[in-house]
C-alpha positions as CSV (number, residue, x, y, z in Angstrom):
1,X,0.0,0.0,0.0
2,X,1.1,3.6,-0.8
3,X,2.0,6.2,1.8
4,X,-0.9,8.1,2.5
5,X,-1.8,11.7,4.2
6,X,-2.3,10.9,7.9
7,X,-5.1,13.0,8.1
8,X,-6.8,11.0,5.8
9,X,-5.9,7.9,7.0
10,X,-7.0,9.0,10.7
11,X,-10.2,10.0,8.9
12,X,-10.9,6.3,7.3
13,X,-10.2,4.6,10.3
14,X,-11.6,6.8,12.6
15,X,-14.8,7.3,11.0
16,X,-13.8,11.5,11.3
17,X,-14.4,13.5,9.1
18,X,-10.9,15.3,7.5
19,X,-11.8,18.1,9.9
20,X,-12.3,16.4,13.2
21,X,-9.1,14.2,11.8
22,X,-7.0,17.3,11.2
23,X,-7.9,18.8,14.7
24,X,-7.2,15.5,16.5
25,X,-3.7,14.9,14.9
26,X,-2.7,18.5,16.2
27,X,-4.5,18.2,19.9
28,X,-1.4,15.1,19.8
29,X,-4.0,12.3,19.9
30,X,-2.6,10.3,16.9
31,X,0.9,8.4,17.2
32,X,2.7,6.8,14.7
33,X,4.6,3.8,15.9
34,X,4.5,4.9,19.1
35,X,5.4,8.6,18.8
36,X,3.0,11.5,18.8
37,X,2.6,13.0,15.4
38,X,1.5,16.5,15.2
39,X,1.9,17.2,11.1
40,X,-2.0,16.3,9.3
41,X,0.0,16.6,6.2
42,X,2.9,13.9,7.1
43,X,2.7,10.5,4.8
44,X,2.5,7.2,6.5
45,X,2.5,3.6,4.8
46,X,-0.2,1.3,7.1
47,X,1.3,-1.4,5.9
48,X,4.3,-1.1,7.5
49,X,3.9,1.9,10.3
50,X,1.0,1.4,13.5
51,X,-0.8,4.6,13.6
52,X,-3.2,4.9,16.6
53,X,-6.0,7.6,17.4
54,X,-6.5,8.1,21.4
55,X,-4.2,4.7,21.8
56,X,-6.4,2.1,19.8
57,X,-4.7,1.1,16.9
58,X,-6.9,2.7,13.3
59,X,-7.4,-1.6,12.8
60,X,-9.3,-1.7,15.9
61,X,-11.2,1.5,16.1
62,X,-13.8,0.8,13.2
63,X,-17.1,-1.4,14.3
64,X,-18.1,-4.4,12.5
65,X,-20.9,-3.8,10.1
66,X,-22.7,-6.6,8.1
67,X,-25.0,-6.5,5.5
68,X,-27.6,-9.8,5.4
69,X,-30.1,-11.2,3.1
70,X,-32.0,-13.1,5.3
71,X,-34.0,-16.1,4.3
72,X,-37.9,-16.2,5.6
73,X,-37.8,-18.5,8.5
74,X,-35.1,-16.8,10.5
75,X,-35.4,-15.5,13.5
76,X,-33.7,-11.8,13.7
77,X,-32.3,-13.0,17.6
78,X,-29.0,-14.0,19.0
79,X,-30.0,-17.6,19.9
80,X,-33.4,-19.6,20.5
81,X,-34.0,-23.0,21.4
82,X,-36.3,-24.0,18.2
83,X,-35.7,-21.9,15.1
84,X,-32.7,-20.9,13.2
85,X,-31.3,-17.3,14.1
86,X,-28.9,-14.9,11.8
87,X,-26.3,-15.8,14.4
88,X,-26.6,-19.4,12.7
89,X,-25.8,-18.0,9.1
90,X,-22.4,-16.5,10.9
91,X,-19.3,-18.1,10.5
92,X,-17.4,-18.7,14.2
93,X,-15.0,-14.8,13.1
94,X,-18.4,-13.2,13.5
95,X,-20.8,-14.7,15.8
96,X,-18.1,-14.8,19.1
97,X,-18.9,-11.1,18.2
98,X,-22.1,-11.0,20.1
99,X,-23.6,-9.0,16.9
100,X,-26.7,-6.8,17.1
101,X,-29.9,-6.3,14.4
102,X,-30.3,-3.1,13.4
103,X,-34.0,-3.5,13.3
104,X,-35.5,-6.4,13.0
105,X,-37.0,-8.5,10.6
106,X,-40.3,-11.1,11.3
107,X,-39.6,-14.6,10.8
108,X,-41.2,-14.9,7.8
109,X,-40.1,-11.5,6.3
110,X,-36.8,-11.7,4.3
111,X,-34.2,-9.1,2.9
112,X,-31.7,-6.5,4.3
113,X,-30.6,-7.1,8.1
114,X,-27.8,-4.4,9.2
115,X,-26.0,-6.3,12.1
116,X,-23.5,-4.5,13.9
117,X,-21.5,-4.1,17.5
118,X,-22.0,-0.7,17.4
119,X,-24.7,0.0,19.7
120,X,-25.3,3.8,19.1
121,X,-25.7,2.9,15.5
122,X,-28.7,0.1,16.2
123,X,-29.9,3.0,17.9
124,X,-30.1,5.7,15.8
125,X,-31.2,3.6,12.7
126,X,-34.6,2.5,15.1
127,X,-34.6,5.9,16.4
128,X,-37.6,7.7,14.2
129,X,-35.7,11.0,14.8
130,X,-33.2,10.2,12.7
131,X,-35.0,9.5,9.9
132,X,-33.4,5.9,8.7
133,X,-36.2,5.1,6.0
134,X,-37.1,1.1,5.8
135,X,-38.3,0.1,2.2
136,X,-39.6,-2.7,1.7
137,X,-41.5,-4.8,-1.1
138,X,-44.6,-6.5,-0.1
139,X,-46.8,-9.3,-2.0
140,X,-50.3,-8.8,-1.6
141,X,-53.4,-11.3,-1.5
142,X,-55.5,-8.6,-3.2
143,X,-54.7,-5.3,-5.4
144,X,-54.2,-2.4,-3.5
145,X,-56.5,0.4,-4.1
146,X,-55.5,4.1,-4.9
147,X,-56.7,5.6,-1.8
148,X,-54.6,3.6,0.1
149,X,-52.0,5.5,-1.3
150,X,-53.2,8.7,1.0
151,X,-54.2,6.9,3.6
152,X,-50.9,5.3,4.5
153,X,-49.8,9.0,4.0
154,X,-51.6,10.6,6.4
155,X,-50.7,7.7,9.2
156,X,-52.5,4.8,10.1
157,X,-54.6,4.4,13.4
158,X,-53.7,0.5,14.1
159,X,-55.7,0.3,17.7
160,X,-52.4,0.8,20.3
161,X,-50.4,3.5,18.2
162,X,-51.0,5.8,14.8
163,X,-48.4,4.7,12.4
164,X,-46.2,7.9,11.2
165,X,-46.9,8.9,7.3
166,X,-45.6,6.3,5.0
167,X,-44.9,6.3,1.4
168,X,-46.9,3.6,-0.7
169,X,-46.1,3.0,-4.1
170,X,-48.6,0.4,-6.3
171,X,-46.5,-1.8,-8.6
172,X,-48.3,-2.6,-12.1
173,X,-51.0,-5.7,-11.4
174,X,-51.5,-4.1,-7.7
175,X,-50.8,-6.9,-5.8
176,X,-47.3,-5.5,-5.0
177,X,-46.3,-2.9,-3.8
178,X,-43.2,-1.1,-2.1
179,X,-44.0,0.8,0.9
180,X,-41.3,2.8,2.7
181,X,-41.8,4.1,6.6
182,X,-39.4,5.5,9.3
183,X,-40.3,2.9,12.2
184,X,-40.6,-0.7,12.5
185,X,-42.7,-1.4,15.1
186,X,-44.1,-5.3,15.7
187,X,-45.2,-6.6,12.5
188,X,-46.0,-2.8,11.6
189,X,-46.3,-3.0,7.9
190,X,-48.3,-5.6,7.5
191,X,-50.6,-4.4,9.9
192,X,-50.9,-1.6,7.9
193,X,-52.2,-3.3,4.8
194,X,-54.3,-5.2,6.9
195,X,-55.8,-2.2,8.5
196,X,-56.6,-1.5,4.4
197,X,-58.1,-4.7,4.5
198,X,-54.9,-7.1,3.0
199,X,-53.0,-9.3,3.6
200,X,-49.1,-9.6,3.6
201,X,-47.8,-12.7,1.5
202,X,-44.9,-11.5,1.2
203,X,-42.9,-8.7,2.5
204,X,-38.5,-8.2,1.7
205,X,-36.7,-5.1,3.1
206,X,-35.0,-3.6,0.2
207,X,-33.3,-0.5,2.3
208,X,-32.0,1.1,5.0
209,X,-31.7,4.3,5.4
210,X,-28.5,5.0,3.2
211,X,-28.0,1.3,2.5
212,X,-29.1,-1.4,0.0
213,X,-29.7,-5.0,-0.3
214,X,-26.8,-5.9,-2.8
215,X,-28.7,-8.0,-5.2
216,X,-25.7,-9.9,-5.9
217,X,-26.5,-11.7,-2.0
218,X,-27.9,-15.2,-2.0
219,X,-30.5,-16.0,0.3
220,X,-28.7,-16.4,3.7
221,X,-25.5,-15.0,2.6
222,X,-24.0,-11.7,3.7
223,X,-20.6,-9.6,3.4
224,X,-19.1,-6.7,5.0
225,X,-20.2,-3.1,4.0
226,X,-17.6,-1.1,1.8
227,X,-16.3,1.6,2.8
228,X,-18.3,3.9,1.0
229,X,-21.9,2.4,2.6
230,X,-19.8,2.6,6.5
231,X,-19.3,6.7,6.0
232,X,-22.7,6.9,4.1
233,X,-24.4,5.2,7.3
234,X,-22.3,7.1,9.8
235,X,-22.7,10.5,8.1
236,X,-27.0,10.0,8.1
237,X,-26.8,9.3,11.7
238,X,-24.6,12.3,12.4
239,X,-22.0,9.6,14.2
240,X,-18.5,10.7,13.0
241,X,-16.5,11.3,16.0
């Protein structure tokens, strides 16, 4: 690997932006093997030199993030007794990681599942204030209808809470549909279209927020998130630090 500007590299590993990079590396919070390094602008090759930011090495300062396509008939849990969980799916490296949903998913729904160890994250993606949309694509046992299109709008009264405004969008044929809302309450979206009067056949979580299923993911399979989707994640939840 080339030398790179420290400041950038603090930035990457960090999760900083180049400001907040720039200012640490000159408060004397960044060494490089061993040494404080004032100079944003000095080049240093990772391969061969440890930089550190506040005494964690930049390998050890970034959270794990995951991106799943779960299979219906997984349970979105650490471990239960009867079912199959996403901790199942995880190879040994990931599940000693005591890994957390990012909202969850039912057992029969499918699609994107963010897991992470990075509880302020799980947080602020549930977290309705932060606006983290959920998209999802759900089958229907009957067309839906046009109005339901405002009425999902305007927020759904489902008996122990109103739904906040979602955003319904009728596929051609109109017995799917993609529907996208900013909470995820129990079983929420289907008890939406059942308070329309259908029912839910079918239901996949396309999005996240910032991130997307990757299409190119099997059922059951996942990866880790590029770089790219980490900062895009981190920059919607206002969590560089």
């Amino acid at each position: 690997m080339a030398a790179e500007r420290l400041d950038k590299l603090v930035a990457q590993g960090g999760l900083l932006t180049r400001k907040d990079a720039r200012e640490r590396i000159r408060a004397g919070q960044v060494t490089v093997d061993g040494q404080v390094c004032r100079r944003p602008d000095t080049h240093v090759d990772p391969a061969v030199q440890c930089v550190a930011l506040g005494g964690k090495t930049l390998g050890s300062l970034q959270p794990v993030l995951l991106m799943m396509n779960k299979p219906a008939g997984v349970l979105t849990a650490a471990r239960d007794g009867r079912d199959p969980t996403f901790q199942d799916l995880l190879p040994e490296k990931y599940a000693r990681l005591g890994l957390s949903a990012a909202g969850r998913l039912d057992k029969d729904a499918e699609g994107l599942l963010l897991l992470t160890d990075d509880g302020e994250l799980v947080h602020r993606i549930i977290s309705p204030r932060w606006k983290a949309e959920k998209l999802y694509y759900a089958e229907l046992d009957r067309p839906a209808e046009p109005d339901d299109v405002p009425a999902f709008a305007s927020g759904l009264d489902l008996g122990d809470f109103t739904a906040l405004p979602a955003r319904l969008t009728i596929l051609p044929g109109g017995k799917a549909c993609t529907v996208a809302v900013m909470e995820g309450k129990f079983h929420q979206v289907k008890r939406m279209f059942a308070a329309r009067g259908k029912k839910v056949l079918r239901l996949v979580r396309l999005k996240i927020g910032t991130l997307e299923l990757d299409k190119s993911l099997k059922s059951g399979e996942f990866r880790e998130l590029s770089e790219s989707e980490r900062r895009d994640l981190y920059e919607m939840t206002e969590l560089y630090r």
